[in-house]
C-alpha positions as CSV (number, residue, x, y, z in Angstrom):
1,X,11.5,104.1,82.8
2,X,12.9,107.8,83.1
3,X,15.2,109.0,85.4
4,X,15.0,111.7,87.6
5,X,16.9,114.7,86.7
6,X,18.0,115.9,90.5
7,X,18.2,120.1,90.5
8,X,21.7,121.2,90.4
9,X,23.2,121.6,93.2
10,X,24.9,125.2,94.9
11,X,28.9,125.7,93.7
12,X,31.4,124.0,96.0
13,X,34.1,125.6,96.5
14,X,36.4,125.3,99.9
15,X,36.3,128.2,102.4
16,X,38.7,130.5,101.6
17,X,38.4,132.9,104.8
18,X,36.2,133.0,107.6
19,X,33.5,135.3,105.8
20,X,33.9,132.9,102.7
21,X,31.9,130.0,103.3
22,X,32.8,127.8,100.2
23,X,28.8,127.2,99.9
24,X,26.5,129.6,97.4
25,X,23.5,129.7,96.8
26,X,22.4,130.0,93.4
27,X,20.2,133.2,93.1
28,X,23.1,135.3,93.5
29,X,22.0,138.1,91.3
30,X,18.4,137.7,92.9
31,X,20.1,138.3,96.3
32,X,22.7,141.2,95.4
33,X,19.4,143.6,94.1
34,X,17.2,142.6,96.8
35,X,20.2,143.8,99.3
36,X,20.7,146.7,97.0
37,X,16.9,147.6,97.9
38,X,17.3,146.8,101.5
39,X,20.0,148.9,101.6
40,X,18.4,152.0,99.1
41,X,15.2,151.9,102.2
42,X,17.7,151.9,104.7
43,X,19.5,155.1,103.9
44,X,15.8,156.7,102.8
45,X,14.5,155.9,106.1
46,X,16.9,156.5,108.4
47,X,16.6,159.8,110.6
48,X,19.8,161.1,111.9
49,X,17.9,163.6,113.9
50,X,15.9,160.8,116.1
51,X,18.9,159.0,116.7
52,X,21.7,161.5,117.3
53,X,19.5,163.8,119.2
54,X,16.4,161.1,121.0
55,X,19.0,158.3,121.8
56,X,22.1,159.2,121.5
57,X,22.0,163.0,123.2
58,X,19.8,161.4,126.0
59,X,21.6,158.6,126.8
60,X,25.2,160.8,127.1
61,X,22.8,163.0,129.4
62,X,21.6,160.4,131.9
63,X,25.2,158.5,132.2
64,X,26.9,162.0,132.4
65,X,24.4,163.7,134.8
66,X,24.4,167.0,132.4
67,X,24.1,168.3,129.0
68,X,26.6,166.9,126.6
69,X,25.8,169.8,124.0
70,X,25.6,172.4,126.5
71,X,28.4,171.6,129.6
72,X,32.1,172.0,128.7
73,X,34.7,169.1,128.5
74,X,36.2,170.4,132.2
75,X,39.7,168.7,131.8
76,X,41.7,165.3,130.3
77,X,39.8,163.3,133.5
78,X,36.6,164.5,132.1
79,X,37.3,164.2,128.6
80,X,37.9,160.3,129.1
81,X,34.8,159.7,130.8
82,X,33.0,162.2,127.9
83,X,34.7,159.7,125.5
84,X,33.6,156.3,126.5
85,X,30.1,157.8,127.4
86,X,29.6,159.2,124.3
87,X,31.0,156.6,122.5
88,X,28.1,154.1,124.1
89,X,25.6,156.4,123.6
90,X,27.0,156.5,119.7
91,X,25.9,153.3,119.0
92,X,23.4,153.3,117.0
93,X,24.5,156.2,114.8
94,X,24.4,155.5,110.7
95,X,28.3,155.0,110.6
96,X,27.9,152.2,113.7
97,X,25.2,150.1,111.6
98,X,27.7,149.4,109.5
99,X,29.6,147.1,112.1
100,X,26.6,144.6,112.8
101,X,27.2,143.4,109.2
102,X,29.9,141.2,110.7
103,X,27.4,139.6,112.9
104,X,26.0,136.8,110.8
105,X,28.5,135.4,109.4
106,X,30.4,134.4,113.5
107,X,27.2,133.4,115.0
108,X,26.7,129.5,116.1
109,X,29.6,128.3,115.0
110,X,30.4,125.9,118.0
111,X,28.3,123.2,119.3
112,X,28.5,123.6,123.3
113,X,27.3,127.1,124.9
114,X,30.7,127.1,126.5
115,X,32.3,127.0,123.3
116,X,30.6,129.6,121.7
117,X,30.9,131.7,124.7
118,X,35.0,131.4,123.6
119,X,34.6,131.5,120.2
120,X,31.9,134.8,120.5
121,X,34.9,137.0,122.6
122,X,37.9,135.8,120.5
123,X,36.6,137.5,117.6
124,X,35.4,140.4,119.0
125,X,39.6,140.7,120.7
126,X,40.6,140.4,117.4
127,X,38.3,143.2,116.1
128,X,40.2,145.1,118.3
129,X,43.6,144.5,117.4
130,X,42.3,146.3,114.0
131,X,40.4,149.1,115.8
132,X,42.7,150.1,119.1
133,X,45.4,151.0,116.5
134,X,43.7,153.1,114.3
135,X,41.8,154.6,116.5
136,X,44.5,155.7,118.6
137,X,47.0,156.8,116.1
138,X,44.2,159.3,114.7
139,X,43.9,160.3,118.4
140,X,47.7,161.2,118.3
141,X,47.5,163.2,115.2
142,X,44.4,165.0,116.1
143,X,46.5,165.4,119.2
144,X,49.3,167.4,116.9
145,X,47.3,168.9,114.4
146,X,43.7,168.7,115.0
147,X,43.2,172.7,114.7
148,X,44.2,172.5,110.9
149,X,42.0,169.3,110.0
150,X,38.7,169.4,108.2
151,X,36.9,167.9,111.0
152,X,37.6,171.0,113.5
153,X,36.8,173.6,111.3
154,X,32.7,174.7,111.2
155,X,32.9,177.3,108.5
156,X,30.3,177.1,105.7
157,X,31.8,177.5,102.0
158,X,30.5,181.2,100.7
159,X,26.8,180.2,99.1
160,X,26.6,177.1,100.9
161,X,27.8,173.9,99.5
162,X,29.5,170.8,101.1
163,X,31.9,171.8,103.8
164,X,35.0,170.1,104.5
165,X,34.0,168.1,107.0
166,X,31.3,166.4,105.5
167,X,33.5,165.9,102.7
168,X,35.8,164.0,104.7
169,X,32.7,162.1,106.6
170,X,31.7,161.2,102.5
171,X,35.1,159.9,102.0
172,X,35.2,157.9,104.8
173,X,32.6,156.3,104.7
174,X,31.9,155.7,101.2
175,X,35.0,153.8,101.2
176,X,33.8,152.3,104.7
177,X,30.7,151.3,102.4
178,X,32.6,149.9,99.5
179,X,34.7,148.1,101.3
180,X,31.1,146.3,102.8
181,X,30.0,145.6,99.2
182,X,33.4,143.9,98.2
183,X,32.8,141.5,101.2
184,X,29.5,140.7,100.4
185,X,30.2,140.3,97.0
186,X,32.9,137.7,97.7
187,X,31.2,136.2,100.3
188,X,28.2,134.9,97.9
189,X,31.0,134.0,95.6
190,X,30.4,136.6,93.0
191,X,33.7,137.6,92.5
192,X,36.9,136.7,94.0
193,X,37.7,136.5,97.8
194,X,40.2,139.3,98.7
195,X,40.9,138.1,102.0
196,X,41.8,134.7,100.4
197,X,45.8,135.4,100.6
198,X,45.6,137.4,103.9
199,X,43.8,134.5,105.6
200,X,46.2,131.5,104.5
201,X,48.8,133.4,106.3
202,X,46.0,134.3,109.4
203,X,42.6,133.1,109.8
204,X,41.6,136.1,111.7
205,X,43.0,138.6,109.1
206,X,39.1,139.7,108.1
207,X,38.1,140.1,111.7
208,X,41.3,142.8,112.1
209,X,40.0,144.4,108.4
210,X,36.3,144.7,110.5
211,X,38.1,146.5,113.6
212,X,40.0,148.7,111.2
213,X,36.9,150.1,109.9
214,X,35.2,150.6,112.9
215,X,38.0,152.6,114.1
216,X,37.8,154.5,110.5
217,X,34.4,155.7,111.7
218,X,36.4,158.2,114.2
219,X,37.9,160.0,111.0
220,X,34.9,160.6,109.1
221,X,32.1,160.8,112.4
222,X,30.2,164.2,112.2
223,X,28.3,162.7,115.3
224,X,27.9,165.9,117.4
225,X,29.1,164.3,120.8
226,X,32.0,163.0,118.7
227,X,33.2,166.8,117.2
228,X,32.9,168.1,120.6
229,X,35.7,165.8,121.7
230,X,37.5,165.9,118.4
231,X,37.9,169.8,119.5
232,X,38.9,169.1,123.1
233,X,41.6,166.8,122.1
234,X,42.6,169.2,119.1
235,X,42.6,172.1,121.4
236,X,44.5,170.5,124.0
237,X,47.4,169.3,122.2
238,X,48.3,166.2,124.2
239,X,48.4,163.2,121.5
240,X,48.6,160.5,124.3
241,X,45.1,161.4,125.9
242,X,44.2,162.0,121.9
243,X,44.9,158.5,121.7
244,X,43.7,157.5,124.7
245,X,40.1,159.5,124.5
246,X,39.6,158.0,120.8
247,X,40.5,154.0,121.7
248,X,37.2,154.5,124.8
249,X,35.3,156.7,121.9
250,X,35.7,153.3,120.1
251,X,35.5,150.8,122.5
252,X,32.0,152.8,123.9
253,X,30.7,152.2,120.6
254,X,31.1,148.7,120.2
255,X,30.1,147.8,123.6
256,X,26.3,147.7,122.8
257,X,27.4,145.5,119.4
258,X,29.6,143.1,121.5
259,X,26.6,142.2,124.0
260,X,24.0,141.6,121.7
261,X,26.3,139.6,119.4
262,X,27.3,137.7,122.6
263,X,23.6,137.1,123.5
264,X,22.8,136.2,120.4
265,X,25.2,133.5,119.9
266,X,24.9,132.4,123.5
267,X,20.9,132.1,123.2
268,X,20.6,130.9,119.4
269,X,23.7,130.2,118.4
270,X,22.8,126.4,118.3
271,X,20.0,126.6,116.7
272,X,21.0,128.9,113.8
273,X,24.0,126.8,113.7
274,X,21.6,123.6,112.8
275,X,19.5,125.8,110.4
276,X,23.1,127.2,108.7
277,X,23.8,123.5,108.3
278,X,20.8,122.3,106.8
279,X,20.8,124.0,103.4
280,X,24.1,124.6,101.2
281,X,24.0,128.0,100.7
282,X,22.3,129.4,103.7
283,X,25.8,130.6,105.5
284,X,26.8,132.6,102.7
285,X,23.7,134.0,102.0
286,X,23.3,135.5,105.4
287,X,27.1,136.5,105.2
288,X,26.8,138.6,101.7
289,X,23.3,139.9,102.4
290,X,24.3,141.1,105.7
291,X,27.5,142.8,104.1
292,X,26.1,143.5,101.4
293,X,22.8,145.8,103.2
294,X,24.9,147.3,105.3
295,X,27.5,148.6,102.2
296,X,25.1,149.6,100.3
297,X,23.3,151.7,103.5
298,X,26.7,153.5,104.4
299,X,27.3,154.2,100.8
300,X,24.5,155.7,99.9
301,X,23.8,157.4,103.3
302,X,27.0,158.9,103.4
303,X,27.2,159.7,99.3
304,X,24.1,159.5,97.6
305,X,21.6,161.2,100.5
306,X,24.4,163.6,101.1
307,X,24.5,164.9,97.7
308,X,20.9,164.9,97.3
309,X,20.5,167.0,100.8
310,X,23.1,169.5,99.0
311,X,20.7,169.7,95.7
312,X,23.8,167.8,93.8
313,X,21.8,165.2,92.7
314,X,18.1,163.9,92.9
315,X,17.1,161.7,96.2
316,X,13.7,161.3,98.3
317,X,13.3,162.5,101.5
318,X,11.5,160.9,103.7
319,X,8.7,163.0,105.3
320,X,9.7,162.2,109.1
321,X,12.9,163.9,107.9
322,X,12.1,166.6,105.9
């Protein structure tokens, strides 16, 4: 009689931080290019102009009761409410998407609603012991010298060419992007975790890494709203309202991200929990893939497209943006 030869199973490995399951699947290369094309369609589809200007403008115009482009930043009062406003109305910008790819991999952990109620905030506080720091010390120095960064200047180089605030916008978040791509990578066990040593000495060391990066956003963001605050607080000179005006720029931002995540955790978070659990593999495919689509979209929004827009390189435009 023969035996059955059973299919080999996904690597074991323990977890070796919380966006490192221990589990992977074993289509890893299958998963990494279908990403990379998630992430290419992403970046070709996306239309700054719809969301900046049809969500984002809108929405700072109903909450504020005036035009955001148009109306003056009056005074520090009205430059904290401008911030947090703006910030919310921010959120869906092309740097922001980034920030959902840490999403997937907290979702449903706990069995009781009650429990993943507490274990839905906690990580989100901890995203902000990463982000209310950097945010606000690039507050305070925009607050000191924000009239000689790239960021308030709006001149043109002579003949056109990148200027040098969107090269700083392509630094950021290139590196923003990259930093995605390692995550995923480690997270489907392609290469090493880097968090590994971090999170022996803290478990929550990768949720503080997230928060730093969303507060990074604020020193590459070309966001419209966003340089017309960057120029009020440069222009003002007062680093503590700097730092005060970028930590609510921040927190607005998040604010949509924190309620759906805490929605969606409340109201599925059982159920994907059971469906994580069912396969080997599943948890860290929907941790890489969601790093992984989001790192290659900020990269290559932020790099590639930018490039291509400046007739640097070769990259399609989408006819809705063109």
């Amino acid at each position: 009689m023969s035996e059955t030869v059973a299919a080999p199973a996904p690597t074991e490995t323990r977890r070796t931080s919380l966006f490192v399951p221990g589990s992977f699947p074993r289509r890893r290369g299958l998963i990494v290019l279908l990403s990379l094309a998630g992430g290419l369609l992403a970046a070709y589809a996306w239309s700054a102009e719809f969301v900046d200007h049809e969500i984002g403008f809108n929405t700072a115009d109903t909450l504020l009761g005036h035009n955001p482009q148009t109306t003056p930043i009056s005074g520090v009062a009205a430059g904290v409410v401008f911030a947090f406003v703006t910030g919310l109305a921010g959120s869906f910008t092309a740097c922001n998407i980034a920030v959902f790819g840490a999403v997937g991999p907290l979702v449903g952990q706990q069995e009781s609603r009650r429990q993943r109620l507490r274990h839905t905030v906690e990580p989100l506080g901890w995203m902000a012991v990463g982000m209310i720091p950097v945010s606000a010390l690039y507050g305070v120095i925009v607050g000191l010298a924000g009239t000689h960064m790239p960021q308030f200047s709006t001149a043109r180089p002579a003949g056109g060419g990148i200027t040098p605030r969107i090269a700083q916008a392509m630094i950021t978040f290139g590196s923003v992007g990259l930093v995605m791509i390692v995550l995923g990578l480690a997270a489907l066990g392609v290469i090493r975790d880097p968090l590994a040593a971090a999170s022996r000495r803290s478990r929550n060391a990768p949720l503080v890494l997230m928060g730093v990066l969303v507060g990074a956003f604020l020193i590459g963001r070309p966001y419209p709203l966003f340089r017309s605050l960057f120029r009020h607080a440069a222009i003002t000179h007062d680093p503590l309202y700097g730092a005060a005006a970028f930590t609510l720029q921040s927190l607005g931002n998040v604010l949509v991200m924190a309620v759906l995540f805490i929605a969606l955790s409340y109201g599925a978070g059982g159920r994907l929990q059971r469906w994580l659990a069912a396969r080997p593999g599943r948890a860290a495919t929907l941790t890489g893939s969601a790093f992984l689509v989001t790192g290659f979209f900020t990269l290559i929004y932020w790099t590639v497209r930018i490039l291509g827009r400046f007739d640097y390189i070769w990259f399609p435009t989408a006819p809705w943006n063109s």
